[in-house]
C-alpha positions, -999 to 999 in steps of 0.1 A, spaced: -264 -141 152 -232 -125 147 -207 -145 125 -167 -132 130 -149 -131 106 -111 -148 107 -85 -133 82 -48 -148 68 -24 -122 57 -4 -134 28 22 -109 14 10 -92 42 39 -68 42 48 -44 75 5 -50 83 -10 -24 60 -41 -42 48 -37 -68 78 -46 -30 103 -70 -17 78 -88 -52 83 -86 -52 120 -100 -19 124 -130 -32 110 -141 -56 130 -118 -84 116 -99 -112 135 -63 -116 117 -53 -143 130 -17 -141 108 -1 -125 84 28 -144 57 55 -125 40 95 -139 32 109 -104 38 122 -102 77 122 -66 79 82 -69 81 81 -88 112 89 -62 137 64 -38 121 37 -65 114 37 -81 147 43 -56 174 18 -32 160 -10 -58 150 -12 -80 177 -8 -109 149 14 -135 142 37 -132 116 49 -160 96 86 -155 73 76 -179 47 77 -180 11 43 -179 -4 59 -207 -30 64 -228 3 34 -221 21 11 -256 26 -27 -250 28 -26 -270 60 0 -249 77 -28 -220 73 -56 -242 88 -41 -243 126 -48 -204 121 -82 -208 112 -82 -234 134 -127 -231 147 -134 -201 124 -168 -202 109 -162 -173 82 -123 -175 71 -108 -149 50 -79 -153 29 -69 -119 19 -38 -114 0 -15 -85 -22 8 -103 -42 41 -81 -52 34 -58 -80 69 -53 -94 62 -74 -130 28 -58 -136 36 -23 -128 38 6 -151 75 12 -142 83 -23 -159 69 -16 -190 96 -19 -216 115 -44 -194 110 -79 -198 96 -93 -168 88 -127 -182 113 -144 -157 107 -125 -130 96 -152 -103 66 -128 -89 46 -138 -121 39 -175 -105 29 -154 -74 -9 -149 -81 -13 -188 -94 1 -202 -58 -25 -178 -43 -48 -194 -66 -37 -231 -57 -44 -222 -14 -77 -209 -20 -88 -240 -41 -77 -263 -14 -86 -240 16 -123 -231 2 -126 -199 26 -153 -183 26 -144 -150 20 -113 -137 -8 -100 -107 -10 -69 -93 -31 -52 -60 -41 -26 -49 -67 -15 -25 -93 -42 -18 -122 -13 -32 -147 -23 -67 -133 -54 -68 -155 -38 -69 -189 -17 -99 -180 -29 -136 -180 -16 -145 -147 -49 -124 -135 -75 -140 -160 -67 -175 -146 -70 -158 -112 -107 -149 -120 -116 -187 -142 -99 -208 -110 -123 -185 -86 -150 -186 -107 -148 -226 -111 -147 -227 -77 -184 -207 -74 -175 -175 -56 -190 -143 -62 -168 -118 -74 -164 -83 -78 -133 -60 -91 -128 -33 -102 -99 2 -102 -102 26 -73 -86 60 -70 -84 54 -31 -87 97 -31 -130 90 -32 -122 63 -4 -105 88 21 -70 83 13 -47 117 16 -28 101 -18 -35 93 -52 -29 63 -57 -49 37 -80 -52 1 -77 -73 -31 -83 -92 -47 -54 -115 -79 -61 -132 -92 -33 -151 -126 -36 -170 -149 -13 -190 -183 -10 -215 -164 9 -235 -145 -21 -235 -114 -41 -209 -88 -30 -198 -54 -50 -169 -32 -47 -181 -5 -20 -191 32 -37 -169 60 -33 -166 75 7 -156 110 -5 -156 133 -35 -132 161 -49 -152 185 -25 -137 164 0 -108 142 -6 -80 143 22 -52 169 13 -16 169 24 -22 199 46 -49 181 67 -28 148 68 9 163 81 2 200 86 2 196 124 37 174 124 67 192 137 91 215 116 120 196 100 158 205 82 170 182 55 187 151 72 168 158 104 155 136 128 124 141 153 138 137 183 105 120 199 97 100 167 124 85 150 106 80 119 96 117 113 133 121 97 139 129 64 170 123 41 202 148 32 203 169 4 230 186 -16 240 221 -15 226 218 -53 194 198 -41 187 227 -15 191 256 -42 167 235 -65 139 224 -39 143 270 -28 133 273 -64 104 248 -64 72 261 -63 42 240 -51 28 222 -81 55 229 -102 83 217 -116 120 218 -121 114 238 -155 107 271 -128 139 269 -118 169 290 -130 184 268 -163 222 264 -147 202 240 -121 185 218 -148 201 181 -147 215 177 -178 193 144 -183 167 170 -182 174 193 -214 171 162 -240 136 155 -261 132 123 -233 143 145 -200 120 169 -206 92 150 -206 100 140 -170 85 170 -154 72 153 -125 102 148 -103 121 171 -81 85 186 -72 67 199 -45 34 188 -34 6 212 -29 -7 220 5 -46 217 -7 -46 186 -29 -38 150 -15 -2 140 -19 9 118 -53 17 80 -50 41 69 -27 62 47 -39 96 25 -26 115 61 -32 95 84 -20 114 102 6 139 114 -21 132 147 -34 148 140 -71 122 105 -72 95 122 -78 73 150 -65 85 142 -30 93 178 -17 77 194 12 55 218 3 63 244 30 100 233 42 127 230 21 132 192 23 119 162 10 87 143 32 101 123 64 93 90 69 63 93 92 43 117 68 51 88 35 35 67 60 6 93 71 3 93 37 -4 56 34 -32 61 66 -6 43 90 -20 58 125 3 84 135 20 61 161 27 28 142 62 21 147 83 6 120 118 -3 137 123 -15 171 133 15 201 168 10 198 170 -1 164 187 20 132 161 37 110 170 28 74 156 51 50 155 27 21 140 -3 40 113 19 60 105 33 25 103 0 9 80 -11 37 61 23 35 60 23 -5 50 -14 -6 22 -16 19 -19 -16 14 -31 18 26 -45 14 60 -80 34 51 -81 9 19 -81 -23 42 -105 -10 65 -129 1 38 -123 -36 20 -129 -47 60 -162 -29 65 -174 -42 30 -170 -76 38 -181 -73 77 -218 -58 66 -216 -88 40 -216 -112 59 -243 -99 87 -266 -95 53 -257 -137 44 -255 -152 73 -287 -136 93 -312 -162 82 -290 -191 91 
Protein backbone atom coordinates (compact mmCIF):
# COMPACT_ATOMS: atom_id res chain seq x y z
CA UNK A 1 0.00 0.00 0.00
CA UNK A 2 1.18 3.36 -0.81
CA UNK A 3 2.12 5.47 2.34
CA UNK A 4 2.32 9.60 1.51
CA UNK A 5 4.52 11.28 2.73
CA UNK A 6 3.57 14.86 4.68
CA UNK A 7 6.47 17.48 4.93
CA UNK A 8 6.92 20.84 7.28
CA UNK A 9 9.10 23.44 5.87
CA UNK A 10 11.13 25.19 8.59
CA UNK A 11 13.54 27.92 7.37
CA UNK A 12 11.84 27.11 4.46
CA UNK A 13 12.95 30.34 2.67
CA UNK A 14 11.14 31.62 -0.86
CA UNK A 15 10.15 27.41 -1.30
CA UNK A 16 13.40 26.10 -2.65
CA UNK A 17 13.65 22.69 -0.91
CA UNK A 18 9.84 22.92 0.01
CA UNK A 19 9.32 22.70 -4.58
CA UNK A 20 12.22 20.33 -4.90
CA UNK A 21 10.17 18.12 -2.30
CA UNK A 22 6.86 18.49 -4.05
CA UNK A 23 8.05 17.55 -7.22
CA UNK A 24 8.74 14.31 -5.90
CA UNK A 25 5.85 13.12 -4.83
CA UNK A 26 5.71 14.97 -1.39
CA UNK A 27 2.72 16.60 0.40
CA UNK A 28 4.10 19.98 1.99
CA UNK A 29 1.71 20.73 3.99
CA UNK A 30 3.69 24.23 5.24
CA UNK A 31 6.53 25.89 5.18
CA UNK A 32 8.08 28.36 8.53
CA UNK A 33 10.46 31.16 7.97
CA UNK A 34 10.46 34.96 10.18
CA UNK A 35 11.52 36.74 6.96
CA UNK A 36 8.13 38.31 5.16
CA UNK A 37 9.70 38.71 1.91
CA UNK A 38 9.40 34.78 1.53
CA UNK A 39 5.72 34.59 1.75
CA UNK A 40 4.71 35.89 -1.57
CA UNK A 41 7.36 33.59 -3.24
CA UNK A 42 6.72 30.53 -0.95
CA UNK A 43 3.00 30.47 -1.06
CA UNK A 44 1.75 31.56 -4.42
CA UNK A 45 4.19 29.26 -6.25
CA UNK A 46 3.92 26.19 -3.87
CA UNK A 47 0.47 25.81 -3.25
CA UNK A 48 1.64 25.71 0.67
CA UNK A 49 0.98 27.59 3.61
CA UNK A 50 3.38 29.70 4.84
CA UNK A 51 3.87 30.52 8.34
CA UNK A 52 6.10 34.04 9.45
CA UNK A 53 7.27 32.69 12.65
CA UNK A 54 10.39 32.53 14.39
CA UNK A 55 11.77 29.13 14.58
CA UNK A 56 12.74 30.18 18.43
CA UNK A 57 8.84 30.63 18.87
CA UNK A 58 7.63 27.83 16.96
CA UNK A 59 5.58 25.13 19.50
CA UNK A 60 5.72 21.43 18.44
CA UNK A 61 1.92 21.54 18.72
CA UNK A 62 1.41 24.40 16.39
CA UNK A 63 3.07 22.02 13.70
CA UNK A 64 0.80 18.99 14.58
CA UNK A 65 -2.64 20.75 13.00
CA UNK A 66 -0.38 20.49 9.81
CA UNK A 67 0.26 16.96 10.07
CA UNK A 68 -2.91 16.82 11.33
CA UNK A 69 -3.86 12.42 9.87
CA UNK A 70 -0.43 11.98 8.21
CA UNK A 71 0.89 8.50 8.55
CA UNK A 72 4.62 9.30 7.34
CA UNK A 73 5.45 13.11 8.55
CA UNK A 74 8.56 14.79 7.48
CA UNK A 75 10.18 17.48 9.21
CA UNK A 76 12.62 18.85 6.81
CA UNK A 77 14.55 21.90 7.69
CA UNK A 78 17.84 24.36 6.39
CA UNK A 79 18.73 26.30 9.28
CA UNK A 80 20.61 29.84 8.24
CA UNK A 81 24.16 29.21 7.38
CA UNK A 82 25.64 32.71 8.06
CA UNK A 83 27.83 31.58 11.50
CA UNK A 84 29.15 28.36 9.95
CA UNK A 85 30.02 29.63 6.63
CA UNK A 86 33.50 29.99 5.13
CA UNK A 87 32.92 33.80 4.70
CA UNK A 88 32.71 34.09 8.65
CA UNK A 89 35.87 32.64 9.32
CA UNK A 90 37.96 35.10 11.11
CA UNK A 91 34.86 36.78 12.50
CA UNK A 92 33.61 35.87 15.76
CA UNK A 93 30.33 34.45 15.37
CA UNK A 94 29.92 33.21 18.93
CA UNK A 95 26.95 35.58 19.58
CA UNK A 96 25.43 35.40 16.59
CA UNK A 97 21.75 34.15 17.57
CA UNK A 98 21.67 31.47 14.39
CA UNK A 99 24.04 29.28 16.43
CA UNK A 100 20.94 28.14 18.87
CA UNK A 101 19.13 27.64 15.45
CA UNK A 102 20.07 23.84 14.89
CA UNK A 103 19.36 22.94 18.78
CA UNK A 104 15.47 24.33 18.56
CA UNK A 105 15.35 22.16 15.43
CA UNK A 106 16.60 19.57 17.57
CA UNK A 107 14.07 20.25 20.56
CA UNK A 108 10.78 19.90 17.68
CA UNK A 109 11.89 16.76 16.36
CA UNK A 110 12.32 15.15 19.89
CA UNK A 111 8.79 16.15 20.82
CA UNK A 112 7.26 15.66 17.29
CA UNK A 113 8.98 12.05 16.71
CA UNK A 114 8.34 12.31 12.72
CA UNK A 115 9.13 9.79 11.01
CA UNK A 116 11.19 11.08 8.51
CA UNK A 117 14.22 14.15 9.04
CA UNK A 118 15.80 15.72 6.72
CA UNK A 119 18.29 18.85 6.89
CA UNK A 120 20.68 20.91 4.59
CA UNK A 121 23.47 23.52 5.18
CA UNK A 122 26.90 24.67 4.44
CA UNK A 123 29.82 21.93 4.87
CA UNK A 124 31.38 24.53 7.66
CA UNK A 125 28.48 23.22 9.95
CA UNK A 126 30.38 19.97 10.56
CA UNK A 127 33.33 21.35 12.42
CA UNK A 128 31.14 23.12 15.01
CA UNK A 129 29.42 21.45 18.10
CA UNK A 130 26.09 22.85 17.49
CA UNK A 131 26.04 19.93 14.62
CA UNK A 132 27.49 17.00 16.87
CA UNK A 133 24.61 17.49 19.41
CA UNK A 134 22.46 17.54 16.25
CA UNK A 135 23.53 13.98 15.40
CA UNK A 136 23.72 12.45 19.58
CA UNK A 137 19.96 14.07 20.20
CA UNK A 138 18.93 12.11 16.74
CA UNK A 139 20.74 9.26 17.49
CA UNK A 140 19.21 9.03 21.22
CA UNK A 141 16.17 9.31 19.65
CA UNK A 142 16.85 5.92 17.26
CA UNK A 143 16.76 7.29 13.76
CA UNK A 144 18.78 6.07 11.04
CA UNK A 145 21.03 8.54 9.74
CA UNK A 146 22.98 9.35 6.87
CA UNK A 147 25.15 12.61 5.87
CA UNK A 148 27.39 13.37 4.05
CA UNK A 149 29.05 16.69 1.47
CA UNK A 150 27.58 16.85 -2.03
CA UNK A 151 28.85 18.78 -4.97
CA UNK A 152 25.19 19.12 -6.23
CA UNK A 153 27.22 19.35 -10.05
CA UNK A 154 26.94 15.04 -9.93
CA UNK A 155 23.24 15.63 -8.82
CA UNK A 156 22.16 17.76 -11.92
CA UNK A 157 22.59 21.12 -10.60
CA UNK A 158 23.91 23.81 -13.46
CA UNK A 159 26.20 25.34 -10.20
CA UNK A 160 28.81 24.37 -7.98
CA UNK A 161 27.83 24.60 -5.09
CA UNK A 162 28.72 22.16 -2.04
CA UNK A 163 26.70 21.42 0.95
CA UNK A 164 25.76 18.92 3.77
CA UNK A 165 22.50 17.02 3.56
CA UNK A 166 21.60 14.34 6.35
CA UNK A 167 18.58 12.64 6.04
CA UNK A 168 17.25 10.37 8.92
CA UNK A 169 14.20 8.34 9.54
CA UNK A 170 12.29 5.90 12.15
CA UNK A 171 11.56 3.74 9.32
CA UNK A 172 15.09 1.82 8.77
CA UNK A 173 18.34 2.08 6.94
CA UNK A 174 18.55 5.11 4.55
CA UNK A 175 21.87 6.45 2.65
CA UNK A 176 22.66 9.65 0.90
CA UNK A 177 21.53 8.92 -2.90
CA UNK A 178 24.79 8.21 -5.43
CA UNK A 179 25.66 10.81 -7.76
CA UNK A 180 22.83 11.45 -10.91
CA UNK A 181 25.49 12.82 -13.31
CA UNK A 182 29.29 13.00 -13.92
CA UNK A 183 31.78 15.56 -15.40
CA UNK A 184 30.79 14.07 -18.90
CA UNK A 185 27.60 15.36 -18.07
CA UNK A 186 27.13 18.00 -15.42
CA UNK A 187 24.60 20.95 -16.44
CA UNK A 188 26.68 23.93 -17.94
CA UNK A 189 25.60 27.59 -17.97
CA UNK A 190 25.12 27.45 -21.65
CA UNK A 191 22.41 24.74 -21.39
CA UNK A 192 20.73 26.39 -18.32
CA UNK A 193 20.25 30.26 -19.73
CA UNK A 194 21.61 30.10 -23.28
CA UNK A 195 18.05 30.31 -24.77
CA UNK A 196 16.95 33.42 -22.35
CA UNK A 197 16.61 36.73 -24.12
CA UNK A 198 19.58 39.30 -24.89
CA UNK A 199 20.07 41.86 -22.07
CA UNK A 200 22.07 45.63 -21.55
CA UNK A 201 23.37 46.34 -18.02
CA UNK A 202 20.44 47.74 -15.97
CA UNK A 203 17.95 46.11 -18.32
CA UNK A 204 14.78 44.73 -17.58
CA UNK A 205 12.82 41.81 -19.66
CA UNK A 206 10.01 43.33 -20.50
CA UNK A 207 7.80 39.98 -20.22
CA UNK A 208 9.64 38.74 -17.09
CA UNK A 209 10.51 41.17 -14.60
CA UNK A 210 12.98 39.15 -13.02
CA UNK A 211 15.23 38.58 -16.07
CA UNK A 212 16.83 42.22 -15.15
CA UNK A 213 20.15 42.74 -14.26
CA UNK A 214 21.83 45.55 -12.24
CA UNK A 215 23.75 49.04 -13.64
CA UNK A 216 27.20 49.19 -14.14
CA UNK A 217 29.78 51.99 -14.32
CA UNK A 218 31.31 53.33 -17.38
CA UNK A 219 34.55 51.74 -15.43
CA UNK A 220 32.59 48.35 -14.73
CA UNK A 221 31.59 48.23 -18.51
CA UNK A 222 35.39 48.77 -19.73
CA UNK A 223 36.42 45.99 -17.19
CA UNK A 224 33.64 43.27 -17.76
CA UNK A 225 34.86 44.29 -22.28
CA UNK A 226 38.22 43.13 -21.03
CA UNK A 227 37.00 39.92 -19.24
CA UNK A 228 37.56 36.95 -20.81
CA UNK A 229 35.54 33.82 -19.96
CA UNK A 230 37.34 31.96 -17.13
CA UNK A 231 39.56 34.66 -16.47
CA UNK A 232 40.18 37.21 -14.31
CA UNK A 233 40.65 40.86 -13.75
CA UNK A 234 44.63 40.35 -14.00
CA UNK A 235 43.75 40.15 -18.16
CA UNK A 236 42.72 43.41 -18.11
CA UNK A 237 44.74 46.54 -18.94
CA UNK A 238 46.68 47.52 -15.33
CA UNK A 239 44.97 51.40 -15.16
CA UNK A 240 41.64 49.21 -14.61
CA UNK A 241 42.99 47.10 -11.61
CA UNK A 242 41.12 48.29 -8.20
CA UNK A 243 43.72 49.46 -6.22
CA UNK A 244 42.61 46.87 -3.41
CA UNK A 245 43.72 44.57 -6.09
CA UNK A 246 47.66 45.44 -6.52
CA UNK A 247 48.56 44.62 -2.62
CA UNK A 248 50.05 40.88 -1.51
CA UNK A 249 46.08 40.29 -0.07
CA UNK A 250 44.19 41.83 -3.30
CA UNK A 251 45.89 39.79 -5.44
CA UNK A 252 44.99 36.79 -4.19
CA UNK A 253 41.28 37.66 -4.86
CA UNK A 254 41.35 36.62 -8.46
CA UNK A 255 37.98 35.28 -8.47
CA UNK A 256 35.73 38.34 -8.66
CA UNK A 257 34.95 40.57 -11.48
CA UNK A 258 34.88 37.26 -13.68
CA UNK A 259 33.07 35.83 -16.34
CA UNK A 260 31.60 32.43 -16.31
CA UNK A 261 32.32 30.03 -18.95
CA UNK A 262 29.70 28.99 -21.40
CA UNK A 263 30.65 24.98 -21.07
CA UNK A 264 31.10 24.57 -17.43
CA UNK A 265 28.26 24.97 -14.79
CA UNK A 266 28.09 28.44 -13.24
CA UNK A 267 30.06 29.06 -9.60
CA UNK A 268 28.03 29.36 -6.30
CA UNK A 269 25.42 31.76 -6.06
CA UNK A 270 25.42 33.54 -3.33
CA UNK A 271 23.28 36.67 -1.55
CA UNK A 272 25.44 38.98 -4.11
CA UNK A 273 25.47 37.29 -7.01
CA UNK A 274 23.99 39.62 -9.52
CA UNK A 275 26.89 42.03 -8.97
CA UNK A 276 29.68 41.67 -11.40
CA UNK A 277 32.51 42.98 -8.86
CA UNK A 278 31.03 39.99 -6.08
CA UNK A 279 32.33 37.42 -7.68
CA UNK A 280 32.55 35.70 -10.93
CA UNK A 281 29.10 37.00 -11.74
CA UNK A 282 29.59 38.29 -15.36
CA UNK A 283 27.78 37.08 -18.32
CA UNK A 284 29.71 35.15 -20.37
CA UNK A 285 28.55 36.38 -23.72
CA UNK A 286 26.94 39.94 -22.87
CA UNK A 287 28.61 42.51 -21.23
CA UNK A 288 26.65 42.57 -17.99
CA UNK A 289 26.42 40.84 -14.88
CA UNK A 290 23.58 37.51 -14.71
CA UNK A 291 19.84 38.81 -14.25
CA UNK A 292 17.89 37.74 -11.68
CA UNK A 293 15.99 34.92 -13.47
CA UNK A 294 19.31 33.10 -14.64
CA UNK A 295 20.83 33.33 -10.46
CA UNK A 296 17.64 31.63 -9.97
CA UNK A 297 17.87 29.09 -13.23
CA UNK A 298 20.97 28.63 -11.67
CA UNK A 299 19.41 27.49 -8.38
CA UNK A 300 16.86 24.93 -10.73
CA UNK A 301 13.91 27.39 -9.84
CA UNK A 302 11.51 26.43 -12.97
CA UNK A 303 11.83 29.08 -15.43
CA UNK A 304 8.45 30.58 -14.41
CA UNK A 305 8.62 30.86 -10.54
CA UNK A 306 7.79 34.27 -9.72
CA UNK A 307 9.46 36.00 -6.78
CA UNK A 308 7.55 39.47 -6.37
CA UNK A 309 3.94 39.96 -6.85
CA UNK A 310 2.67 41.47 -10.67
CA UNK A 311 2.67 44.85 -9.69
CA UNK A 312 5.18 44.71 -7.14
CA UNK A 313 8.95 46.50 -7.28
CA UNK A 314 11.77 44.00 -8.06
CA UNK A 315 14.45 44.63 -5.46
CA UNK A 316 17.66 43.38 -6.52
CA UNK A 317 19.19 42.82 -3.14
CA UNK A 318 16.07 41.11 -1.62
CA UNK A 319 15.37 38.77 -4.78
CA UNK A 320 19.13 37.97 -4.52
CA UNK A 321 19.00 37.27 -0.90
CA UNK A 322 16.05 34.98 -1.55
CA UNK A 323 17.80 33.49 -4.70
CA UNK A 324 21.29 33.16 -2.85
CA UNK A 325 19.67 31.71 0.35
CA UNK A 326 17.45 29.09 -1.04
CA UNK A 327 17.87 25.05 -1.31
CA UNK A 328 18.42 24.25 -5.06
CA UNK A 329 15.21 23.04 -6.41
CA UNK A 330 16.98 19.81 -8.27
CA UNK A 331 18.63 19.18 -4.53
CA UNK A 332 15.13 18.91 -2.79
CA UNK A 333 13.67 16.83 -5.35
CA UNK A 334 16.65 14.41 -5.38
CA UNK A 335 16.47 14.52 -1.30
CA UNK A 336 12.46 14.02 -2.23
CA UNK A 337 12.82 10.95 -4.45
CA UNK A 338 15.36 9.41 -1.87
CA UNK A 339 13.06 9.48 0.78
CA UNK A 340 9.79 8.60 -1.39
CA UNK A 341 11.50 5.09 -2.72
CA UNK A 342 12.37 4.81 1.13
CA UNK A 343 9.56 4.62 2.42
CA UNK A 344 7.68 2.22 -0.38
CA UNK A 345 10.88 -0.23 0.49
CA UNK A 346 9.76 0.08 4.77
CA UNK A 347 6.43 0.33 4.73
CA UNK A 348 5.45 -2.54 2.01
CA UNK A 349 5.26 -5.37 4.46
CA UNK A 350 3.11 -3.57 6.86
Amino acid sequence: MKQEIDAIDLFCGAGGLTRGLLEAGINVRAGVDCDPACRYPYAHNNNSFFLEKKIEDLKAKELTTYFDDSKIRLLAGCAPCQPFSKYSQGRDTSKDDKWGLLHHFAKLIKQLKPELVTMENVPEVIKHSVFSDFIDELKKLKYHLDYKVVDCRYYGLPQSRHRLVLIASKLGEIKIPKATHNEENFISVKDAIGSLPKLKAGQQDKNDPLHICARLSELNLTRIRQSKPGGTWRDWDPELVAACHQGEKGKTYGSVYGRMTWDAPAPTMTTQCFGFGNGRFGHPKQDRAISLREAAIFQSFPPDYQFTAPDGQVYMKVVGRLIGNAVPVRLGEVIGKTLVEHTKLHTSFH
